[in-house]
N, C-alpha and C positions, 0 to 999 in steps of 0.2 A: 221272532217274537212279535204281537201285536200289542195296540195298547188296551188298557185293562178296562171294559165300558163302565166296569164300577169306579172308579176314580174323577172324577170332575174337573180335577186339576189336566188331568191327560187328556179328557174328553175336550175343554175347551181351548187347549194348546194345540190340537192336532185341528180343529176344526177351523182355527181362528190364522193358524201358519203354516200350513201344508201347502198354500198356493207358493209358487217361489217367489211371485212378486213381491207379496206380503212380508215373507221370513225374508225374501234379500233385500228388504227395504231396512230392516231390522239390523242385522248380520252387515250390510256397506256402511250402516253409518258408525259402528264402534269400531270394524276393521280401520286399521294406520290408511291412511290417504293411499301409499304408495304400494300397498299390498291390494284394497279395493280397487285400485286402476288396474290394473294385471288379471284380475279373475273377470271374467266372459259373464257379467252379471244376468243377459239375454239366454244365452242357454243353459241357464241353471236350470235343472229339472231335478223333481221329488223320485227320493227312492223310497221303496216297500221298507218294512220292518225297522224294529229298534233293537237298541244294543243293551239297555238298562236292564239288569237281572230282576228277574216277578218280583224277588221282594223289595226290591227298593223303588218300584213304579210310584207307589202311595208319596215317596219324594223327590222323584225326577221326572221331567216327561224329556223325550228326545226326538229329534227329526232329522233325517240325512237327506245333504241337494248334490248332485252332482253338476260339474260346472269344467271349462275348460282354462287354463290359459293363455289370453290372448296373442302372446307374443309367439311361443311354440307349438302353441293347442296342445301342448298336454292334458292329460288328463286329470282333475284335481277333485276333492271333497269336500262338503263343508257341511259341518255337524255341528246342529244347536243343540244344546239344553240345559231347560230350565229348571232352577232347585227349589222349589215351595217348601222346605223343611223346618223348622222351630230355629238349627242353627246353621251356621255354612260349617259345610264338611271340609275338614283338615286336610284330609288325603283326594279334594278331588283330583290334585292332577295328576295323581298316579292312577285314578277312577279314568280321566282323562284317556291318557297313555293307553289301559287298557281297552278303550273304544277303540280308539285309533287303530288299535293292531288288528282288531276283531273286523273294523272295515277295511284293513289291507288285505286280509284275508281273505274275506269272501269275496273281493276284488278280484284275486288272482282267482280262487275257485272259479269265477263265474269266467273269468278269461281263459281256461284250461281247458271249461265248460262248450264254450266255442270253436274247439280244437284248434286254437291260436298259438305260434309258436313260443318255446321257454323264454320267459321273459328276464330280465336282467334290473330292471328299473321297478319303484313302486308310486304310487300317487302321494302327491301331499296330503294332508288333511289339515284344514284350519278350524277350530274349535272353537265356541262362543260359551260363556256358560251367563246365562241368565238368573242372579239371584232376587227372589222376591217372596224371604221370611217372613217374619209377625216386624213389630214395629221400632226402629232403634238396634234393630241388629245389622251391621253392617258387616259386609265382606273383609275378613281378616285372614284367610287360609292364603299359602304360597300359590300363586301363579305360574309356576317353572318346578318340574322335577325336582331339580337337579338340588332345590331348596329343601326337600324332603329327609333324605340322606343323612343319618345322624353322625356328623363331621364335627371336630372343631375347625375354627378356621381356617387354621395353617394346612392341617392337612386337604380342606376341601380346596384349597386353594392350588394345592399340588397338583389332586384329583380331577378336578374341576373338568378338564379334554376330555377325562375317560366315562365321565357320569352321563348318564342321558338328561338333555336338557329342554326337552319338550313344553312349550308354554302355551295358554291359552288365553284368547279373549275372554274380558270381563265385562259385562254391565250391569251392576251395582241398582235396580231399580228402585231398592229401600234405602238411597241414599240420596233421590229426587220426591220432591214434592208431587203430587198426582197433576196439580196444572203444569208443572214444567214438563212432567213427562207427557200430557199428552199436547202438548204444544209444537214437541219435537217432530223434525222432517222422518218421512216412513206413510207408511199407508192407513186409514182408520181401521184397519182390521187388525194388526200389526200393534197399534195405540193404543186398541179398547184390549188384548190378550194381556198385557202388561200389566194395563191399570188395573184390567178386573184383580190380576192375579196378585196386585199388589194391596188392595187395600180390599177385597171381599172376604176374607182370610181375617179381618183382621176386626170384626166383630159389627154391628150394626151402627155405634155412634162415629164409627169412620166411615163408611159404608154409605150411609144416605147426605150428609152434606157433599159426598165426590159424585153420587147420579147426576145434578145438575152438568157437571163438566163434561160428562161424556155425549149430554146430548147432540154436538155437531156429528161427532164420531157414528154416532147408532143412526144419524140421519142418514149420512152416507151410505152407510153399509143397509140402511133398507131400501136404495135406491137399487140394492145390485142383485144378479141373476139369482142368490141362492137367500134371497134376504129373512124368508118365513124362517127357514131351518137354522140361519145365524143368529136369529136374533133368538130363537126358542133355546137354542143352545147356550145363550146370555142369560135369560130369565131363569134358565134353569140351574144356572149356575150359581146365579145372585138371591135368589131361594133356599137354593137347598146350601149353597156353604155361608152364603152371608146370614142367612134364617130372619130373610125378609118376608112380612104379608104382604099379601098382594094389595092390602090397603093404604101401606107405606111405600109401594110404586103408584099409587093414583096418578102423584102429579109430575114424575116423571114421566108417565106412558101420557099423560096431555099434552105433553111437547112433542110428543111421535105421530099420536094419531091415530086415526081407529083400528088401522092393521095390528099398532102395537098394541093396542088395548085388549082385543081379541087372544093375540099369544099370548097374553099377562094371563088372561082368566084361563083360556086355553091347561096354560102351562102348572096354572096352580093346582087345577083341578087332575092333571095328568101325575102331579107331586103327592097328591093326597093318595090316587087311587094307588102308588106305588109303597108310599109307607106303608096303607093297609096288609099290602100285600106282603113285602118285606116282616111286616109285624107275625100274620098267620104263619110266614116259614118261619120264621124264628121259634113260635110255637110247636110245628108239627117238627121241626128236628128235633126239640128236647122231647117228645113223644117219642119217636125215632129209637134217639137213642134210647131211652126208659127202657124200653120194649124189643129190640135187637141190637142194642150194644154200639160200641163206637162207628162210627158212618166213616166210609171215604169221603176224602175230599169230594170227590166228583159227584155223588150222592148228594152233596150239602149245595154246589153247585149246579145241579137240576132243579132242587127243591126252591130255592131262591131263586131263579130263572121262570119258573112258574105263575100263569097269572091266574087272576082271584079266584076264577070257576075250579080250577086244576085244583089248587090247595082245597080248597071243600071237600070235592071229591074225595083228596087221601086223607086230610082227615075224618070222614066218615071211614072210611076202609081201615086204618088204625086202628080202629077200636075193636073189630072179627076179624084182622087179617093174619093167619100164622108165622108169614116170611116178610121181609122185605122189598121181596120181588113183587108178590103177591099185592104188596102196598102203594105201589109206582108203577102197576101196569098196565 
């Protein structure tokens, strides 16, 4: 699975923590002391795909690093994700668990893959999950399986050796203030994925007294190799979910500077031409359907994929075209 480029949550968490510096900057500092001394924080490198099922992308975004430990080099994993959903999920650590299997698994496929001999051992996997809701909701779901299990005490207490007991890291980011959190050691790219994703969510009168704080952060990160496409990746994010005008970043992009001014106007005008466009398919599928009945998905998915000149085109053809095919080709 990839991530979904209509999602913004996913877009900016993949773009902002895909380097392993970045997410093991993240990921060493909530790991216990004595567990981050132990994992090979240098060779941690990104693995391809996620483990999040299509429909729950819209509230999870996820990333897997592969890493060794240091003392035996074994082999180990380490898998973040972040929950941006209205509340935290009850059952993520059995959500949890089920990753976890899903990357032991394709572990062994891909070592089998190799024509490597039967293996007997499997990798760890240590889990981070990232909550950063609407405002005032803090992390209350169990941390540990084994918590899940509808037991009274006496007996779970019996049970307790036979239960699976898998637990996960937590950081709680709606339970810091946006300056503590970006105050915290980690990287400014690592800093600003957080913050945005903690407070752009969460409506425009939080939203614009927190731009000033991010300023040091956004200065950094336009200092670095891939700075146009980071930051356009921020504006577009602080736009289109925070539903800021580009008049109400004035006097933040003054603190940046004219590169950033440019992606500001850049990007608004990149936001307009897409709603238009988004607006016309929304249009031509309810013509669609009118006229040849319910669409595939994948149909509704071309149509929306389409930019402005394309949608013209089939909506003029809509109006004499017999088929559907006839209409899209």
């Amino acid at each position: 699975m990839t991530s979904d480029p209509s999602n913004p949550h996913d877009a900016l968490i993949r773009k902002l923590l895909s380097n392993p510096d970045d997410a093991g900057a993240e990921i060493r500092l909530i790991s216990p002391k004595d567990i981050a001394d132990r994992l090979d924080w240098d060779a941690l490198e990104r693995m391809d795909g996620a483990f999040v099922s299509a429909d729950l992308r819209a509230q999870y975004s996820d990333l897997l690093f592969r890493t060794r430990i240091k003392r035996g080099r074994q082999r180990a994993f380490v898998y973040l994700l972040l929950e941006h959903q209205s509340t935290p999920d009850p059952l993520m650590a059995f959500r949890i668990l089920e990753y976890q299997i899903a990357i032991i698994r394709k572990h062994l496929r891909d070592f089998g893959k190799r024509g490597r001999k039967k293996v007997d051992r499997i990798p760890a996997v240590l889990s981070l999950v990232v909550h950063a809701g609407p405002k005032g909701v803090h992390w209350n779901a169990p941390l540990e399986v084994s918590e899940l299990f509808d037991l009274d005490p006496d007996t779970r207490a019996v049970m307790q050796d036979y239960l699976p007991r898998m637990r996960y890291l937590l950081d709680d980011v709606n339970a810091i203030d946006a300056p503590t959190l970006l105050a915290r050691p980690g990287t400014p790219r690592s800093r600003l994925a957080l913050a945005l994703v903690k407070t752009t969510g969460r409506g425009r009168l939080i939203l614009l007294p927190t731009l000033p704080d991010l300023v040091p952060d956004v200065l950094a990160l336009l200092e670095g190799p891939d700075a146009r496409e980071d930051f356009q990746v921020i504006v577009t994010y602080i736009e289109g979910v925070g539903k800021l005008r580009p008049n109400e970043l004035e006097s933040f992009a003054d603190q940046l500077g004219p590169i950033a001014k440019e992606i500001i106007v850049t990007t608004a005008e990149m936001l307009r031409a897409e709603g238009e466009a988004r607006g016309r398919a929304a249009v031509l599928i309810d013509q669609l359907v009118d006229k040849f009945g319910a669409l595939n998905p994948a149909v509704e998915q071309t149509v929306y994929a389409a930019d402005i000149e394309q949608l013209k085109l089939w909506s003029r053809r809509v109006l004499r075209a017999s088929t559907l095919e006839e209409t899209l080709a």
